[in-house]
C-alpha positions as CSV (number, residue, x, y, z in Angstrom):
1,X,-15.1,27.6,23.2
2,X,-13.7,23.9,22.6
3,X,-12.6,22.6,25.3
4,X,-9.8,20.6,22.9
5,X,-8.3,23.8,21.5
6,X,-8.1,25.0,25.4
7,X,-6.1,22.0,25.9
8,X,-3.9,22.7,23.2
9,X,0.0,24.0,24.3
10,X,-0.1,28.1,23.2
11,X,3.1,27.6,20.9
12,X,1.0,24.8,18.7
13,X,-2.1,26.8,18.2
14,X,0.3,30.1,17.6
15,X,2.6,27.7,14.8
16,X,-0.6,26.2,13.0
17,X,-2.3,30.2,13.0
18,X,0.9,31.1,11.4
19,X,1.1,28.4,9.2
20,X,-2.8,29.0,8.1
21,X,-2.0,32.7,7.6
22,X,1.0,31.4,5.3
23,X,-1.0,29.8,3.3
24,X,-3.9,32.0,2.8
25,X,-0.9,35.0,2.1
26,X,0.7,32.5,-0.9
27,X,-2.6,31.2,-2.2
28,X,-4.0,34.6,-2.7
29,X,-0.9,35.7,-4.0
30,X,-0.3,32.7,-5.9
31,X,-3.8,33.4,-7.7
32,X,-2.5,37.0,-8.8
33,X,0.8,36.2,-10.5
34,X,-0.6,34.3,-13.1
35,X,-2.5,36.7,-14.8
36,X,0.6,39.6,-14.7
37,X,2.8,36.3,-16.3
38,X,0.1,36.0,-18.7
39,X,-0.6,39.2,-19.5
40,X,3.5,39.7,-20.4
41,X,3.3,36.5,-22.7
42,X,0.8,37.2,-25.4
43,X,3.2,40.4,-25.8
44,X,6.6,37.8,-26.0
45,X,7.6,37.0,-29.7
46,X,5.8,33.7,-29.2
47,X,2.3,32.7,-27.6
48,X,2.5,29.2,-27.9
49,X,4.8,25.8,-28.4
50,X,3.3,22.8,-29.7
51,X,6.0,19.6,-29.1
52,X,4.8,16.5,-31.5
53,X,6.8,13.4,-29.6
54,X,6.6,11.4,-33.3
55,X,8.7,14.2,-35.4
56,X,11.1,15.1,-32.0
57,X,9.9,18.7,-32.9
58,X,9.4,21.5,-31.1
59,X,7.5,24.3,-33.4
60,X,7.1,28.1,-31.7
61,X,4.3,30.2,-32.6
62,X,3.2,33.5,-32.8
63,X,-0.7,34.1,-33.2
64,X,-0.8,30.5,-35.1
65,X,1.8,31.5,-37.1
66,X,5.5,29.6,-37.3
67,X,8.3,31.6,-35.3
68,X,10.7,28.9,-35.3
69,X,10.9,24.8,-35.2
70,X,13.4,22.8,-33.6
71,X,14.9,19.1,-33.1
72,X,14.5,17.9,-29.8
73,X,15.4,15.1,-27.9
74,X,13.0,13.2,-25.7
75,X,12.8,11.0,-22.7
76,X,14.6,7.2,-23.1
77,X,11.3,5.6,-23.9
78,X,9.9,8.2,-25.7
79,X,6.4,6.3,-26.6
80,X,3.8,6.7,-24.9
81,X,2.6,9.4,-22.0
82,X,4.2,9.5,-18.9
83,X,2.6,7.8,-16.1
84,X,4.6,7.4,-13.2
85,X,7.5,8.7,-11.6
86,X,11.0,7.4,-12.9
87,X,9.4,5.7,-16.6
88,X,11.4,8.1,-18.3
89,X,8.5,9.2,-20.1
90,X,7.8,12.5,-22.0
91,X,4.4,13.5,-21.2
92,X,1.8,14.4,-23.2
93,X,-0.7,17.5,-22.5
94,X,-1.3,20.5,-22.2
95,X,1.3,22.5,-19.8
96,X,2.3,25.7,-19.4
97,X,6.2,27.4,-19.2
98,X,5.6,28.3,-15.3
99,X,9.0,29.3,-14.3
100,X,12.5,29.5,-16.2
101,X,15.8,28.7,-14.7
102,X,18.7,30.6,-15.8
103,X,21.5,28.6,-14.1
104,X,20.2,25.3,-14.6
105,X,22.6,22.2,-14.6
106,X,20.9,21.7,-18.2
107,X,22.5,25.4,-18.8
108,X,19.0,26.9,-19.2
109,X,15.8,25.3,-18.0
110,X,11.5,26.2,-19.0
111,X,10.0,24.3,-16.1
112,X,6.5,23.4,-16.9
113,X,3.2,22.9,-15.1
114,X,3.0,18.9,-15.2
115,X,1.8,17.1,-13.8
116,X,-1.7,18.3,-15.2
117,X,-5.1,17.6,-13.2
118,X,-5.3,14.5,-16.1
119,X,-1.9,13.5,-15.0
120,X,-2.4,13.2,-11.6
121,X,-5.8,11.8,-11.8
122,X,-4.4,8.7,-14.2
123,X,-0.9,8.3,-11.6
124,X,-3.5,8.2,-8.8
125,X,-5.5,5.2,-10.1
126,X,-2.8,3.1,-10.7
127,X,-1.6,3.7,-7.3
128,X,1.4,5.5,-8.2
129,X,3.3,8.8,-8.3
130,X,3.1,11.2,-11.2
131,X,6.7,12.5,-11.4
132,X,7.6,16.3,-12.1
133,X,10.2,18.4,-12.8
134,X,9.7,17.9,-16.4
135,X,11.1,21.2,-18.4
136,X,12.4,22.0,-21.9
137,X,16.4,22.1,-21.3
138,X,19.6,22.6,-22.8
139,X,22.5,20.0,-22.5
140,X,24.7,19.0,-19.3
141,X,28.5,19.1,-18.8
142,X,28.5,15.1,-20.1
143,X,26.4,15.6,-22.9
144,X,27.9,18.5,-24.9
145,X,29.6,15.5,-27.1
146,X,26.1,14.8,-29.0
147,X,26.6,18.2,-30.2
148,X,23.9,19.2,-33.0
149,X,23.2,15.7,-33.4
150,X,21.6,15.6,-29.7
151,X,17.9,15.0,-31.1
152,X,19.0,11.4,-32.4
153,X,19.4,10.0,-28.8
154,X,16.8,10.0,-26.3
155,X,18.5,10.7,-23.7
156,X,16.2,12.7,-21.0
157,X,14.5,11.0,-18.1
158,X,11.5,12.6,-19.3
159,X,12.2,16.2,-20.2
160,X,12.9,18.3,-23.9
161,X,16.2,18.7,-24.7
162,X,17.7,21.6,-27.3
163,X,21.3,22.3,-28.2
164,X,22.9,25.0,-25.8
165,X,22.8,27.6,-28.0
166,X,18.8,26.7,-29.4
167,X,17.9,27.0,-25.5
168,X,19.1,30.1,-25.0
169,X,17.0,31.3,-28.2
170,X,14.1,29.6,-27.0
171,X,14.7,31.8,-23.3
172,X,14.3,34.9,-25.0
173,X,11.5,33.8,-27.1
174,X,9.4,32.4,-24.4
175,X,7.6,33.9,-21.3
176,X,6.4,32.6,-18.1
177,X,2.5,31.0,-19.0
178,X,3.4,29.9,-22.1
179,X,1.2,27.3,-22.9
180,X,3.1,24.2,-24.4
181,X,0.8,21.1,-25.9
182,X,3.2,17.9,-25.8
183,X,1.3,15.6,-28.5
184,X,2.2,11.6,-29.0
C-alpha cells in the first residue's frame, strides 16, 4: 500500500471517499436525466426556439412549423456574441432550456445550457471568464413600466426578456431540453 495514503489523517481519506462517491452518484445520475427531459419535450407543444439577435425575435416551433413568435429584448450591447463575463452580451449558439424557475426575480425564468463547449473554449483563450446564468425571462419589479413596449430597450445584462404575461406562455409551451439556437 502507499505509504502516503498511510500517512494520511482517517477523517481526510473518509471526506475525499465521500466526496468521490458524490460525484460518481450525480454524474451517473446526471447522465440519466437528460434523456427522461428529452424524451417529455419532443411531446411539449414546441420542440424547438430559434432567437435571431437582428429582428429581437424569438420564433417557437413545433416539428419546423411556427407555434408562436415573439418580441424580445436583449442584452445592453446586443451585437455581437458574448465573450466574457459582465459584457452584457447575448450569446449566440446552440443551448438548450435546462432548467425553469417558477419564482424567479424576473417572475419566470428558462435557464439555458451556456456557456457551450465553444463558449468556454473562446472565454479561455482570451484569458477570461465566460459568464452564465443567461435565461429567457420575464420582467422585474422596476421594469414593469416598459410594459409591451419592453423589446425597444435593451435592457438585460445578457439574457431574453418577454412581457410577464408572454413568459408565462412560453413556460407552458416549453420543456426542460429544449434546444434554443441564439443567431447574430
Amino acid at each position: 500500500m502507499n505509504r502516503r495514503l498511510l500517512s494520511l489523517p482517517l477523517k481526510t481519506v473518509s471526506a475525499a471517499l465521500t466526496a468521490l462517491a458524490a460525484a460518481v452518484f450525480l454524474f451517473s445520475f446526471s447522465m440519466s436525466v437528460p434523456a427522461m427531459e428529452l424524451a417529455r419535450a419532443t411531446d411539449s407543444p414546441v420542440d424547438r426556439i430559434i432567437v435571431e439577435k437582428s429582428k429581437r425575435t424569438m420564433r417557437l416551433l413545433k416539428q419546423e412549423k411556427e407555434v408562436k413568435t415573439y418580441k424580445i429584448a436583449l442584452g445592453r450591447d446586443p451585437v455581437g456574441p458574448k465573450v466574457m463575463q459582465g459584457d452584457s452580451k447575448t450569446p449566440e449558439g446552440v443551448y438548450y432550456v435546462d432548467y425553469k424557475v417558477r419564482n424567479s426575480i424576473y417572475h419566470r425564468a428558462l435557464h439555458l445550457s451556456y456557456p457551450n463547449p465553444d463558449d468556454v473554449e473562446r472565454a479561455k483563450s482570451l484569458g477570461v471568464a465566460p459568464g452564465g446564468s443567461i435565461m429567457i425571462h420575464g420582467m422585474k419589479q422596476d421594469k414593469l413600466w416598459m410594459g409591451d413596449v419592453q423589446y425597444l430597450f435593451n435592457w438585460t445584462n445578457g439574457c431574453i426578456a418577454l412581457t410577464n404575461d408572454e413568459i408565462e406562455e412560453v413556460w407552458d409551451l416549453v420543456s426542460a431540453w429544449t434546444p434554443v439556437e441564439i443567431r447574430p
